[in-house]
N, C-alpha and C positions, 0 to 999 in steps of 0.2 A: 504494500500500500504506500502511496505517494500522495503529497500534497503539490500543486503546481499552482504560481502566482504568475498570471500573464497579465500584465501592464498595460499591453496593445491591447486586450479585450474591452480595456476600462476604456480606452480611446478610440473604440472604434465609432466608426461616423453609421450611418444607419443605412438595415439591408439596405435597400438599394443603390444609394452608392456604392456600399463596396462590392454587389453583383458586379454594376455599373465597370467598374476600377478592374475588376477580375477578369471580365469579360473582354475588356482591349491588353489588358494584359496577356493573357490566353492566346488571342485572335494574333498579337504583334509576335509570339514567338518567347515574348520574355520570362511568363511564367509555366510552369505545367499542369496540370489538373489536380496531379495528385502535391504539390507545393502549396495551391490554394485549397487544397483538402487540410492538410496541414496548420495552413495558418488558422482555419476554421475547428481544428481541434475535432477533424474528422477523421474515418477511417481512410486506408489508400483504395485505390481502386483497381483491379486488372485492365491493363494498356494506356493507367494513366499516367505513366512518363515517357506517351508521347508529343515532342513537340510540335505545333500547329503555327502555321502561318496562309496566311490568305492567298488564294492560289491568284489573283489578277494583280499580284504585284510580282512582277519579273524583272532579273538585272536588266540592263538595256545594253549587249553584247551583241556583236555582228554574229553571232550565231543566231542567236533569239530574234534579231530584226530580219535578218534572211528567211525564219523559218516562219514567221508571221508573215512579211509581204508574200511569200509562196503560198499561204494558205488562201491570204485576200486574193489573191490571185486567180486561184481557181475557184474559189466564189464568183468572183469576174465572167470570168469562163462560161461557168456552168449559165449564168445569168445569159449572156448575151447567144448561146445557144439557145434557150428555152424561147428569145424573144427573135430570135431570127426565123426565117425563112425557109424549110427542108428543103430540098432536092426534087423537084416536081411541083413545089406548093406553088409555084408561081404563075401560075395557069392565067390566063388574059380571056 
């Protein structure tokens, strides 16, 4: 048996800010699930130390701008075939 005095508990600001607080923290990569399980004086959880980061932020690397304008690209594509003309369509 143990006694534990957490001082951050006495200071903490209310649920939902710290949802608030946790939840960009989580999202940016900074904290982990089972870190804010923790600060919460909660159990850990299975798979949660892994870290999350928002998938629509990418380095901005010539590899990454290559593999993006190829994709736009054949969206392009595919668009300006669907709105062309076939091979016979153009019957007078």
């Amino acid at each position: 048996m143990y006694f534990e005095f957490d001082y951050n508990g006495l200071l903490k600001t209310s649920l939902s800010g710290r949802v608030d607080a946790y939840a960009k923290q989580i999202t940016n990569g900074m904290l982990l699930l089972n870190e804010v399980r923790r600060k919460e004086n909660l159990p850990p959880i299975p798979g949660g130390d892994v870290t999350f980061v928002q998938s629509n932020l990418m380095p901005v690397t010539p590899e990454n701008i290559n593999a993006f304008m190829a994709s736009a690209k054949t969206k392009m594509d595919e668009l300006e075939n669907q709105d062309s003309p076939g091979i016979g369509d153009d019957k007078k």
